[in-house]
BALOBA-1460 file (C-alpha; in Angstrom, 3 decimals):
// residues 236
<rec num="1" residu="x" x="108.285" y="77.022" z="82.845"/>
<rec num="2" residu="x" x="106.224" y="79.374" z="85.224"/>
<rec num="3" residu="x" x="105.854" y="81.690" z="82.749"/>
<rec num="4" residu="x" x="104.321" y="79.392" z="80.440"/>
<rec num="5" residu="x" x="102.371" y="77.846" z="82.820"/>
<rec num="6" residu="x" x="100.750" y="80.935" z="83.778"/>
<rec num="7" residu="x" x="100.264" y="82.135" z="80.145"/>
<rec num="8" residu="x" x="98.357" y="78.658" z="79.760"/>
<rec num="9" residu="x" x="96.045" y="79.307" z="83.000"/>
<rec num="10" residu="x" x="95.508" y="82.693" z="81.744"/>
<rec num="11" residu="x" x="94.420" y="81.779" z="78.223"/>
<rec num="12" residu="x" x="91.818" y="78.953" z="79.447"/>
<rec num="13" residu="x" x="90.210" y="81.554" z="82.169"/>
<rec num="14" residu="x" x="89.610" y="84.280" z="79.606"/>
<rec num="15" residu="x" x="88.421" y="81.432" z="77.363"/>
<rec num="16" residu="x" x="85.721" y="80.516" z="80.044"/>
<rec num="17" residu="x" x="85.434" y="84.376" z="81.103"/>
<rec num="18" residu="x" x="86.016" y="83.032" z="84.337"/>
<rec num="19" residu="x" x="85.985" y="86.150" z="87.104"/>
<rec num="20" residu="x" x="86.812" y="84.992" z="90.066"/>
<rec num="21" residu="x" x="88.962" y="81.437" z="91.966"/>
<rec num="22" residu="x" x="87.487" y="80.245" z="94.834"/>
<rec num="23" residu="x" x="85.977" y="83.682" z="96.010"/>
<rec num="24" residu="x" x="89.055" y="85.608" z="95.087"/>
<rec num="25" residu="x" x="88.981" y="87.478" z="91.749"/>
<rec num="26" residu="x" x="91.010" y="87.856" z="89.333"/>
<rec num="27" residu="x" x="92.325" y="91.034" z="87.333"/>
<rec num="28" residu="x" x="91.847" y="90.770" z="83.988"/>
<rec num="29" residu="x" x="93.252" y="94.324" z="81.570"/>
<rec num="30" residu="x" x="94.362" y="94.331" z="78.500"/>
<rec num="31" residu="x" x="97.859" y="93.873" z="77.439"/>
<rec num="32" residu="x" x="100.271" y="95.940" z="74.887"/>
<rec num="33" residu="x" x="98.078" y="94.987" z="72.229"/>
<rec num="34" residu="x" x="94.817" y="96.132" z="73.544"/>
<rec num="35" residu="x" x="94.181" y="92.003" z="73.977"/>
<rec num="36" residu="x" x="92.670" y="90.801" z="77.696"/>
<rec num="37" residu="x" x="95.340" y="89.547" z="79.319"/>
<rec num="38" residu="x" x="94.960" y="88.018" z="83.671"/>
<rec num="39" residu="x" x="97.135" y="89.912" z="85.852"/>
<rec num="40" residu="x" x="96.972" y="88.570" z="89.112"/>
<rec num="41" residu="x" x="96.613" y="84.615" z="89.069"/>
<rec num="42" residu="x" x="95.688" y="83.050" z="92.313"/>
<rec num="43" residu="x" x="95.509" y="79.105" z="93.267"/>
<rec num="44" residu="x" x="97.794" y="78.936" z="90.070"/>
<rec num="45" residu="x" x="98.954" y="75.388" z="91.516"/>
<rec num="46" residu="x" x="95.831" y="74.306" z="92.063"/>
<rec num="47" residu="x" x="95.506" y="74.554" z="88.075"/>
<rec num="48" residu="x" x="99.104" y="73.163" z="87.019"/>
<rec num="49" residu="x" x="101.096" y="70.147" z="88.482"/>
<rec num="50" residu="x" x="103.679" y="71.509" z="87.259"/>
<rec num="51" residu="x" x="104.092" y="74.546" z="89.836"/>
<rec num="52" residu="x" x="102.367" y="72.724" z="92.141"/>
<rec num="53" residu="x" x="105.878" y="70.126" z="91.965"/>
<rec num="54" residu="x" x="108.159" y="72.944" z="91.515"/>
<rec num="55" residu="x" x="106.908" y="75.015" z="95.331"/>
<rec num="56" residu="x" x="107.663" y="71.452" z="96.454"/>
<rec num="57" residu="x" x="110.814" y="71.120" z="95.100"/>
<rec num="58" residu="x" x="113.719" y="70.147" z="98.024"/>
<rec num="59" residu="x" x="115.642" y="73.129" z="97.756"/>
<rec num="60" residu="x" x="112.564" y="75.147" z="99.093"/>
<rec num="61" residu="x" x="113.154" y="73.489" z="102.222"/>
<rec num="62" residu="x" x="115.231" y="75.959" z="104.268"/>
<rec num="63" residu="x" x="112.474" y="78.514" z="103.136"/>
<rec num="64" residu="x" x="109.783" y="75.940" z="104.688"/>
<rec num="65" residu="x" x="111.646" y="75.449" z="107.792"/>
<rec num="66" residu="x" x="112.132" y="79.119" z="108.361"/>
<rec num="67" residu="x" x="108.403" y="79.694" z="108.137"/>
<rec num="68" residu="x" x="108.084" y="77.337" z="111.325"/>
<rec num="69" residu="x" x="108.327" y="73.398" z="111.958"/>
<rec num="70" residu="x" x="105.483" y="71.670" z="110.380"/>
<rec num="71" residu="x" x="104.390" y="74.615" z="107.789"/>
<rec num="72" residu="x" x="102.786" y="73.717" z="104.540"/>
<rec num="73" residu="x" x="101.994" y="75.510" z="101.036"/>
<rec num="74" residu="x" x="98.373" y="76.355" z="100.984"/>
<rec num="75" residu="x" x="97.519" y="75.180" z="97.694"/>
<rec num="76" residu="x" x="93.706" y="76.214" z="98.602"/>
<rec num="77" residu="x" x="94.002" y="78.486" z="101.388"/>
<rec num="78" residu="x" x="94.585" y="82.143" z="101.316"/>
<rec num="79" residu="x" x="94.864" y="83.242" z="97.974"/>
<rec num="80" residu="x" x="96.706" y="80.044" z="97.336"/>
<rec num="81" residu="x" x="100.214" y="80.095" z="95.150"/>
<rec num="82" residu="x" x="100.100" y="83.568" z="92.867"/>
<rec num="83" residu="x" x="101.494" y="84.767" z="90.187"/>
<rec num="84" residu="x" x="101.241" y="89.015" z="89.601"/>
<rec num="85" residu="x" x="102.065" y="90.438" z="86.175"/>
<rec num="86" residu="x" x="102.280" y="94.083" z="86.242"/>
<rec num="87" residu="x" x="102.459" y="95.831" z="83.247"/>
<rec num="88" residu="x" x="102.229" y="99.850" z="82.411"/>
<rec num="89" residu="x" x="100.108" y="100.123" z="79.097"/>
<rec num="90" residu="x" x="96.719" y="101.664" z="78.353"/>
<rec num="91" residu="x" x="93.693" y="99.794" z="79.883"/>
<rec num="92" residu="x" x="96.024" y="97.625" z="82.274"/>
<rec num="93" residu="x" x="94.073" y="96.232" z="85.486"/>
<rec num="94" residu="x" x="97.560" y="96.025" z="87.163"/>
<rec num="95" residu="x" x="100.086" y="98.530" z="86.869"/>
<rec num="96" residu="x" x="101.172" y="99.279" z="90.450"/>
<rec num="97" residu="x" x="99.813" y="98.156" z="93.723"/>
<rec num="98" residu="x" x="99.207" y="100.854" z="97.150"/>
<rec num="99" residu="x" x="100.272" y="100.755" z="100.159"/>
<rec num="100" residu="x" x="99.316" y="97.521" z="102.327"/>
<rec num="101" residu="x" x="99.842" y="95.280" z="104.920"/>
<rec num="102" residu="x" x="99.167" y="92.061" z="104.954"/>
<rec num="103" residu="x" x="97.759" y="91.824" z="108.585"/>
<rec num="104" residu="x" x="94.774" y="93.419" z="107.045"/>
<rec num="105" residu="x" x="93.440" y="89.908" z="106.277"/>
<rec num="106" residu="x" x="93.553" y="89.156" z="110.444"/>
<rec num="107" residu="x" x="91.834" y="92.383" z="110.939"/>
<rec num="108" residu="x" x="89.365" y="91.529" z="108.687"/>
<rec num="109" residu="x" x="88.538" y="88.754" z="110.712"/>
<rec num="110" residu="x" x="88.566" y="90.436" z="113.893"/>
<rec num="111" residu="x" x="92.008" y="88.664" z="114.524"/>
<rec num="112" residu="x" x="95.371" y="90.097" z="115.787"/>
<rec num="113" residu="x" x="97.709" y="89.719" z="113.071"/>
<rec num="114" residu="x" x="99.910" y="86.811" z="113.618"/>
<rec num="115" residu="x" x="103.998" y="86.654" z="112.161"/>
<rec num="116" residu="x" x="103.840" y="85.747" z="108.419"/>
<rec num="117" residu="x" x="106.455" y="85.785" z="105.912"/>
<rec num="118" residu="x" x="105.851" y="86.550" z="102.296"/>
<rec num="119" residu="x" x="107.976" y="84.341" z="100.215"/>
<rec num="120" residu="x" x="108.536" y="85.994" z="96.521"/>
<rec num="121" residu="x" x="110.246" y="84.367" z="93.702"/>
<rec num="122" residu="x" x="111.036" y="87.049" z="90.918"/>
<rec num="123" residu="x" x="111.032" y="86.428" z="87.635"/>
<rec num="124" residu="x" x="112.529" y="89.438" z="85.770"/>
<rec num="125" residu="x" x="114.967" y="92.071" z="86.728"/>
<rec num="126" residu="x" x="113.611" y="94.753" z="88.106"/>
<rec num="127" residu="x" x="116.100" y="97.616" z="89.193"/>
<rec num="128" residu="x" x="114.732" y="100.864" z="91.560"/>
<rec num="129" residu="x" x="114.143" y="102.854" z="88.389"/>
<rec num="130" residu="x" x="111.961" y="100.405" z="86.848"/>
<rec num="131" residu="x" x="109.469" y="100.074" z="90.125"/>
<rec num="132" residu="x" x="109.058" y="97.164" z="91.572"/>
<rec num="133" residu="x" x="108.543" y="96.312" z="95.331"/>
<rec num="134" residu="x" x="109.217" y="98.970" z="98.392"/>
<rec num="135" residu="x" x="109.020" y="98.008" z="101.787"/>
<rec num="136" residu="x" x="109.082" y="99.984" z="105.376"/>
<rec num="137" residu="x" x="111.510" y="97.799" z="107.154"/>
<rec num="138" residu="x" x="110.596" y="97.821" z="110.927"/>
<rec num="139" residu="x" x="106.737" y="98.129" z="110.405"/>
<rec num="140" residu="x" x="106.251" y="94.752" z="111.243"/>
<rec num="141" residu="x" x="106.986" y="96.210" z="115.008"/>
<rec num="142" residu="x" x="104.271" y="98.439" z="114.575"/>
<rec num="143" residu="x" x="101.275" y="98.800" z="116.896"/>
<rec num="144" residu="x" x="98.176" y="97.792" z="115.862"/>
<rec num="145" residu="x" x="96.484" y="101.296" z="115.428"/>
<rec num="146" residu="x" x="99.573" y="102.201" z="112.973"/>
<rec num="147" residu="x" x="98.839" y="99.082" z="110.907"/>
<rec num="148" residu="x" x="94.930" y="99.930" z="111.036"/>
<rec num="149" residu="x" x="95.527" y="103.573" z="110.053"/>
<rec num="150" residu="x" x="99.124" y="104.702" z="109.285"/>
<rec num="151" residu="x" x="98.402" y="104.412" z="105.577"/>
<rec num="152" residu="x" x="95.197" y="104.351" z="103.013"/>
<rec num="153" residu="x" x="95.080" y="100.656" z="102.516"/>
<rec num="154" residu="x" x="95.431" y="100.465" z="98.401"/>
<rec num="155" residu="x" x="94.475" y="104.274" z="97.527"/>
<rec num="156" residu="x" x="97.863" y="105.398" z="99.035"/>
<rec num="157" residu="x" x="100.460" y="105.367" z="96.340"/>
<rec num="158" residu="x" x="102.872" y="108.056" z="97.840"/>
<rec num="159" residu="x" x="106.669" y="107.301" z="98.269"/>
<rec num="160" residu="x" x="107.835" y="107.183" z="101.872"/>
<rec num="161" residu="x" x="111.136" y="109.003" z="103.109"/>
<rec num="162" residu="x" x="111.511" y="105.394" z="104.890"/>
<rec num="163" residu="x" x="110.810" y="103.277" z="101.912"/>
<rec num="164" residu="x" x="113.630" y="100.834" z="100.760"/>
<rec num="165" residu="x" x="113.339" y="99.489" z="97.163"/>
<rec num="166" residu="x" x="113.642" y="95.626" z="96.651"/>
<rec num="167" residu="x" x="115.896" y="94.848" z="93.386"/>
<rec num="168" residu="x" x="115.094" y="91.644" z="91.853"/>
<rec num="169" residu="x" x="116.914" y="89.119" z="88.818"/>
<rec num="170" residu="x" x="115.419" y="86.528" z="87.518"/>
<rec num="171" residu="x" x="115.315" y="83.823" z="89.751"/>
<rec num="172" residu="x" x="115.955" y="85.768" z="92.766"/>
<rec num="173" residu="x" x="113.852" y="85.042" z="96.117"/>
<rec num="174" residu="x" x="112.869" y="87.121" z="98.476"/>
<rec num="175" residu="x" x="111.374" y="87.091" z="102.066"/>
<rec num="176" residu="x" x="109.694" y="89.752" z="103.873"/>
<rec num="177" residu="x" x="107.384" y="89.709" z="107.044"/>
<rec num="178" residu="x" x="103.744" y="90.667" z="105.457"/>
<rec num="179" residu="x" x="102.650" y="92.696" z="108.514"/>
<rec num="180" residu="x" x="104.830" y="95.626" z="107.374"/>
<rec num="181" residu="x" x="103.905" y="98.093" z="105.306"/>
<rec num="182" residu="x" x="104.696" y="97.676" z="101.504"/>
<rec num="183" residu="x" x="103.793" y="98.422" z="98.214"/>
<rec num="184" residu="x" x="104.763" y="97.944" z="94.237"/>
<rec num="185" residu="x" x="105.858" y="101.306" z="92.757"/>
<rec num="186" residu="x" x="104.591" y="101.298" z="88.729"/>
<rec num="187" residu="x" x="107.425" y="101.241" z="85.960"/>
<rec num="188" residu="x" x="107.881" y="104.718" z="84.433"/>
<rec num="189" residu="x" x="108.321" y="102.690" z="81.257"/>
<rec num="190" residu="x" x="105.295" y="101.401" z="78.891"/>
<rec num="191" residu="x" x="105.073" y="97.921" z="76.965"/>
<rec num="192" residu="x" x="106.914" y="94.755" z="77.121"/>
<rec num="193" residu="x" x="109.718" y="96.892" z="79.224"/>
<rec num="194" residu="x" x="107.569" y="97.540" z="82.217"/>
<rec num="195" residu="x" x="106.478" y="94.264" z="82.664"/>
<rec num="196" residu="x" x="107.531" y="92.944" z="86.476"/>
<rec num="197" residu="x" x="106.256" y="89.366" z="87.417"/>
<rec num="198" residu="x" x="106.222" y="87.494" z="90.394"/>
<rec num="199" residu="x" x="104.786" y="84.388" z="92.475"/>
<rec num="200" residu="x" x="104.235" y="83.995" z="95.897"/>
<rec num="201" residu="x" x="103.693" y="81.142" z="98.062"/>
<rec num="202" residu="x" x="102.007" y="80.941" z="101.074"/>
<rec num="203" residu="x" x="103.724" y="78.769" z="103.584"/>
<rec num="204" residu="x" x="100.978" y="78.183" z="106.530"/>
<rec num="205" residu="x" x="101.117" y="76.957" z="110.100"/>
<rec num="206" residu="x" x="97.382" y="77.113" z="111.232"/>
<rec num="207" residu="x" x="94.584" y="75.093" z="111.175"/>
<rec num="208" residu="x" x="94.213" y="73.911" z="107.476"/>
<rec num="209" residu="x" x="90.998" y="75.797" z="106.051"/>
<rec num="210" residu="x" x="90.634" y="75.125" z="102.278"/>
<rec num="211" residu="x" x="88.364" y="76.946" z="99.809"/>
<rec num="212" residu="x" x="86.403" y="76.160" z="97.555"/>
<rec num="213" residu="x" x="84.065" y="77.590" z="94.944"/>
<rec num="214" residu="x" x="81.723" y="78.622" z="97.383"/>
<rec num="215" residu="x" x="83.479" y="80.677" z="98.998"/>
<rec num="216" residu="x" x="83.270" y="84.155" z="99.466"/>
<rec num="217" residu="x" x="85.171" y="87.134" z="98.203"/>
<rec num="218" residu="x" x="87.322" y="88.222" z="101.209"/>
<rec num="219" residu="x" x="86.867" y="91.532" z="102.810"/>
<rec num="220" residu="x" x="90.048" y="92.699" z="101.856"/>
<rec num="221" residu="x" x="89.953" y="91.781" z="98.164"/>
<rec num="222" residu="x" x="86.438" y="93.283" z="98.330"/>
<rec num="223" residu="x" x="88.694" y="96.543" z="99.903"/>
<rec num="224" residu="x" x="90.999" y="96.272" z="96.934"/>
<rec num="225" residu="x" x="88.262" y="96.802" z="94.617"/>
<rec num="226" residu="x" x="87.464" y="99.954" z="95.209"/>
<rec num="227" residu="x" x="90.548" y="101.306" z="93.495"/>
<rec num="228" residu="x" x="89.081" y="100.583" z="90.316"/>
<rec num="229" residu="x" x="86.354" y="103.484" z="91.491"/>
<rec num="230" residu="x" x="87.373" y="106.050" z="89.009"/>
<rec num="231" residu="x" x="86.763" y="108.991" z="91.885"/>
<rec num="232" residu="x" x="89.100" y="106.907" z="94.098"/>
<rec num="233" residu="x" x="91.850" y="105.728" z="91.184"/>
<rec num="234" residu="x" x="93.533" y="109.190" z="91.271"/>
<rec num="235" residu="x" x="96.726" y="109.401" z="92.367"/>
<rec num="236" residu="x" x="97.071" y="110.092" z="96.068"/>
Protein backbone atom coordinates (compact mmCIF):
# COMPACT_ATOMS: atom_id res chain seq x y z
CA UNK A 1 0.00 0.00 0.00
CA UNK A 2 2.84 2.64 0.63
CA UNK A 3 4.36 1.83 -2.31
CA UNK A 4 1.45 2.52 -4.32
CA UNK A 5 0.56 5.35 -2.59
CA UNK A 6 3.73 6.97 -3.23
CA UNK A 7 3.85 5.91 -6.93
CA UNK A 8 0.33 7.78 -7.08
CA UNK A 9 1.77 11.11 -5.33
CA UNK A 10 4.65 10.85 -7.56
CA UNK A 11 2.75 10.55 -10.83
CA UNK A 12 0.28 13.64 -10.02
CA UNK A 13 3.48 15.97 -8.98
CA UNK A 14 5.35 15.31 -12.20
CA UNK A 15 1.95 15.75 -13.87
CA UNK A 16 1.72 19.34 -12.34
CA UNK A 17 5.71 19.72 -12.57
CA UNK A 18 5.34 20.55 -9.13
CA UNK A 19 9.11 21.41 -7.57
CA UNK A 20 8.86 21.90 -4.32
CA UNK A 21 6.06 20.94 -0.84
CA UNK A 22 5.66 23.51 1.41
CA UNK A 23 9.23 25.09 0.92
CA UNK A 24 10.94 21.75 0.80
CA UNK A 25 11.79 20.37 -2.66
CA UNK A 26 11.56 17.54 -4.08
CA UNK A 27 14.10 15.31 -6.18
CA UNK A 28 12.89 14.46 -9.23
CA UNK A 29 15.68 11.95 -11.76
CA UNK A 30 14.87 9.74 -14.02
CA UNK A 31 14.26 6.15 -13.44
CA UNK A 32 15.62 2.78 -15.29
CA UNK A 33 13.88 3.83 -18.23
CA UNK A 34 15.22 7.25 -18.68
CA UNK A 35 11.36 8.32 -17.43
CA UNK A 36 11.19 11.25 -14.44
CA UNK A 37 10.54 9.53 -11.62
CA UNK A 38 10.28 11.70 -7.53
CA UNK A 39 12.79 10.40 -5.27
CA UNK A 40 12.41 11.93 -2.11
CA UNK A 41 8.59 12.55 -1.22
CA UNK A 42 7.96 14.78 1.69
CA UNK A 43 4.43 15.63 3.52
CA UNK A 44 3.46 12.29 1.67
CA UNK A 45 0.51 12.07 4.36
CA UNK A 46 -0.50 15.23 3.90
CA UNK A 47 -1.39 13.96 0.20
CA UNK A 48 -2.88 10.35 1.08
CA UNK A 49 -5.29 9.33 3.97
CA UNK A 50 -4.23 6.38 3.55
CA UNK A 51 -0.58 6.77 5.15
CA UNK A 52 -1.75 9.39 6.98
CA UNK A 53 -4.15 6.30 8.92
CA UNK A 54 -1.49 3.81 8.66
CA UNK A 55 1.52 6.29 10.96
CA UNK A 56 -1.56 6.31 13.21
CA UNK A 57 -2.14 2.92 13.35
CA UNK A 58 -2.14 1.47 17.33
CA UNK A 59 0.71 -0.63 17.05
CA UNK A 60 2.91 2.55 16.46
CA UNK A 61 2.21 3.36 19.89
CA UNK A 62 5.23 2.06 21.83
CA UNK A 63 7.27 3.95 19.06
CA UNK A 64 5.13 7.23 20.05
CA UNK A 65 5.60 6.76 23.64
CA UNK A 66 9.29 6.26 23.34
CA UNK A 67 9.64 9.55 21.51
CA UNK A 68 8.26 11.26 24.82
CA UNK A 69 4.67 11.59 26.54
CA UNK A 70 2.46 13.72 24.50
CA UNK A 71 4.52 13.49 21.00
CA UNK A 72 2.69 13.76 17.75
CA UNK A 73 3.40 12.98 13.88
CA UNK A 74 4.06 16.22 12.17
CA UNK A 75 1.98 15.81 9.27
CA UNK A 76 3.08 19.58 8.27
CA UNK A 77 6.05 20.22 10.22
CA UNK A 78 9.56 19.38 9.39
CA UNK A 79 9.69 17.73 6.27
CA UNK A 80 6.52 16.04 7.31
CA UNK A 81 6.09 11.97 6.77
CA UNK A 82 8.78 10.91 3.78
CA UNK A 83 9.23 8.49 1.65
CA UNK A 84 13.13 8.17 -0.11
CA UNK A 85 13.57 5.96 -3.18
CA UNK A 86 17.09 5.51 -4.03
CA UNK A 87 17.94 4.04 -7.06
CA UNK A 88 21.55 3.62 -8.97
CA UNK A 89 20.81 4.25 -12.79
CA UNK A 90 21.95 6.95 -15.20
CA UNK A 91 20.47 10.47 -14.55
CA UNK A 92 19.14 9.43 -10.94
CA UNK A 93 18.63 12.58 -8.52
CA UNK A 94 19.03 10.05 -5.61
CA UNK A 95 21.45 7.42 -5.55
CA UNK A 96 23.21 7.76 -2.18
CA UNK A 97 23.00 10.37 0.46
CA UNK A 98 26.52 12.06 2.49
CA UNK A 99 27.31 12.26 5.58
CA UNK A 100 24.78 14.23 7.98
CA UNK A 101 23.37 14.94 11.07
CA UNK A 102 20.27 15.82 11.71
CA UNK A 103 21.00 18.55 14.40
CA UNK A 104 21.99 20.56 11.44
CA UNK A 105 18.36 21.76 11.19
CA UNK A 106 18.81 23.34 15.09
CA UNK A 107 21.97 24.86 13.97
CA UNK A 108 20.43 26.31 11.25
CA UNK A 109 18.31 28.07 13.45
CA UNK A 110 20.81 29.16 15.80
CA UNK A 111 19.42 26.38 18.19
CA UNK A 112 21.27 23.68 20.24
CA UNK A 113 20.24 20.50 18.89
CA UNK A 114 17.68 18.92 21.03
CA UNK A 115 17.28 14.62 21.41
CA UNK A 116 15.36 13.37 18.31
CA UNK A 117 14.79 9.99 17.14
CA UNK A 118 14.49 9.08 13.52
CA UNK A 119 11.87 6.49 13.13
CA UNK A 120 12.44 4.41 9.66
CA UNK A 121 10.16 1.86 8.31
CA UNK A 122 11.98 -0.16 5.45
CA UNK A 123 10.47 -1.38 2.74
CA UNK A 124 12.89 -3.72 0.88
CA UNK A 125 15.78 -5.79 1.97
CA UNK A 126 18.68 -4.21 1.91
CA UNK A 127 21.83 -6.29 3.07
CA UNK A 128 25.55 -4.37 3.73
CA UNK A 129 26.55 -5.22 0.17
CA UNK A 130 23.69 -3.63 -1.38
CA UNK A 131 24.20 -0.04 0.60
CA UNK A 132 21.79 1.13 2.50
CA UNK A 133 22.01 3.13 5.82
CA UNK A 134 25.44 3.50 8.05
CA UNK A 135 25.46 5.08 11.21
CA UNK A 136 28.36 6.27 13.85
CA UNK A 137 26.85 4.91 16.97
CA UNK A 138 27.90 7.21 19.91
CA UNK A 139 27.90 10.53 17.84
CA UNK A 140 24.88 11.56 19.30
CA UNK A 141 27.36 12.24 22.50
CA UNK A 142 29.27 14.39 20.44
CA UNK A 143 30.15 18.02 21.19
CA UNK A 144 28.78 20.54 19.33
CA UNK A 145 31.96 21.65 17.33
CA UNK A 146 32.25 17.79 16.15
CA UNK A 147 28.66 17.90 14.90
CA UNK A 148 29.36 21.47 13.23
CA UNK A 149 32.60 20.25 11.62
CA UNK A 150 33.61 16.57 12.06
CA UNK A 151 32.26 15.81 8.60
CA UNK A 152 31.37 17.75 5.10
CA UNK A 153 27.68 17.95 5.62
CA UNK A 154 26.36 16.04 2.20
CA UNK A 155 29.73 16.28 0.02
CA UNK A 156 31.36 13.67 2.38
CA UNK A 157 30.67 10.24 1.05
CA UNK A 158 33.76 8.40 2.59
CA UNK A 159 33.30 5.15 4.68
CA UNK A 160 34.24 5.49 8.33
CA UNK A 161 36.46 2.80 10.23
CA UNK A 162 33.51 3.43 12.92
CA UNK A 163 30.62 3.08 10.60
CA UNK A 164 28.06 0.23 11.37
CA UNK A 165 25.75 -0.80 8.47
CA UNK A 166 21.91 -0.98 9.18
CA UNK A 167 20.34 -4.26 7.42
CA UNK A 168 16.80 -3.87 6.63
CA UNK A 169 13.60 -6.53 5.37
CA UNK A 170 10.70 -5.46 4.34
CA UNK A 171 8.72 -4.29 7.00
CA UNK A 172 11.45 -3.85 9.37
CA UNK A 173 11.62 -0.56 11.67
CA UNK A 174 14.23 1.10 12.79
CA UNK A 175 15.15 3.88 15.35
CA UNK A 176 18.15 5.92 15.55
CA UNK A 177 18.91 9.28 17.43
CA UNK A 178 19.24 11.92 14.34
CA UNK A 179 22.01 13.96 16.04
CA UNK A 180 24.58 11.29 15.10
CA UNK A 181 26.33 11.14 12.26
CA UNK A 182 24.90 8.97 9.35
CA UNK A 183 24.66 8.45 5.90
CA UNK A 184 23.13 6.05 2.92
CA UNK A 185 25.98 4.21 1.15
CA UNK A 186 24.80 3.80 -2.89
CA UNK A 187 24.07 0.12 -4.18
CA UNK A 188 27.00 -1.16 -6.28
CA UNK A 189 24.18 -2.65 -8.34
CA UNK A 190 22.17 -0.69 -11.27
CA UNK A 191 18.28 -0.97 -12.10
CA UNK A 192 15.36 -2.35 -10.38
CA UNK A 193 18.10 -4.27 -8.00
CA UNK A 194 19.48 -1.18 -6.40
CA UNK A 195 16.42 0.25 -5.55
CA UNK A 196 16.26 0.87 -1.43
CA UNK A 197 13.05 2.69 -0.14
CA UNK A 198 12.08 4.02 2.97
CA UNK A 199 9.63 6.39 5.07
CA UNK A 200 10.19 8.26 7.96
CA UNK A 201 8.04 9.83 10.42
CA UNK A 202 8.62 12.56 12.45
CA UNK A 203 7.31 12.14 15.92
CA UNK A 204 7.46 15.85 17.57
CA UNK A 205 7.29 17.21 21.09
CA UNK A 206 7.62 21.07 20.57
CA UNK A 207 5.56 23.77 19.96
CA UNK A 208 3.38 22.76 16.89
CA UNK A 209 4.66 25.01 13.85
CA UNK A 210 2.95 23.92 10.58
CA UNK A 211 3.92 24.90 7.02
CA UNK A 212 2.46 25.88 4.48
CA UNK A 213 3.02 26.90 0.88
CA UNK A 214 4.60 29.92 1.81
CA UNK A 215 7.09 28.78 3.36
CA UNK A 216 10.55 28.88 2.75
CA UNK A 217 13.13 26.41 1.58
CA UNK A 218 15.09 25.53 4.78
CA UNK A 219 18.70 26.31 5.10
CA UNK A 220 19.67 22.93 5.21
CA UNK A 221 17.75 21.65 2.18
CA UNK A 222 19.11 24.82 0.53
CA UNK A 223 22.76 23.11 1.92
CA UNK A 224 21.76 19.86 0.30
CA UNK A 225 21.51 21.43 -2.96
CA UNK A 226 24.67 22.15 -3.61
CA UNK A 227 25.61 18.54 -4.26
CA UNK A 228 23.97 18.71 -7.44
CA UNK A 229 26.98 21.44 -8.27
CA UNK A 230 28.78 19.34 -10.74
CA UNK A 231 32.39 20.79 -9.26
CA UNK A 232 31.09 19.67 -5.83
CA UNK A 233 29.25 16.10 -6.98
CA UNK A 234 32.66 14.32 -7.17
CA UNK A 235 33.29 11.81 -5.01
CA UNK A 236 35.00 12.88 -1.81
Amino acid sequence: MIRDEADAIASAWIAESRKKVYGVPIFIGKDQDGQPTVQRLPFTSVFSEKIRAFVRDPRFEPIRTLVGQGARVGDQEKDGVVINRYLNVPGSAYPRLGWHTDGLRDLAYLRVPKPMLNVGLHLDQVPRENGGLRVIPGTHKQSFWKMAFRKRYFLDHRPDPDELAIETLPGDLTVHDGRMWHRVERSPHTGPKSLRRSMYVPYLTDAPQPKGDASPTPFYLRLRGLTDVPWLRRER
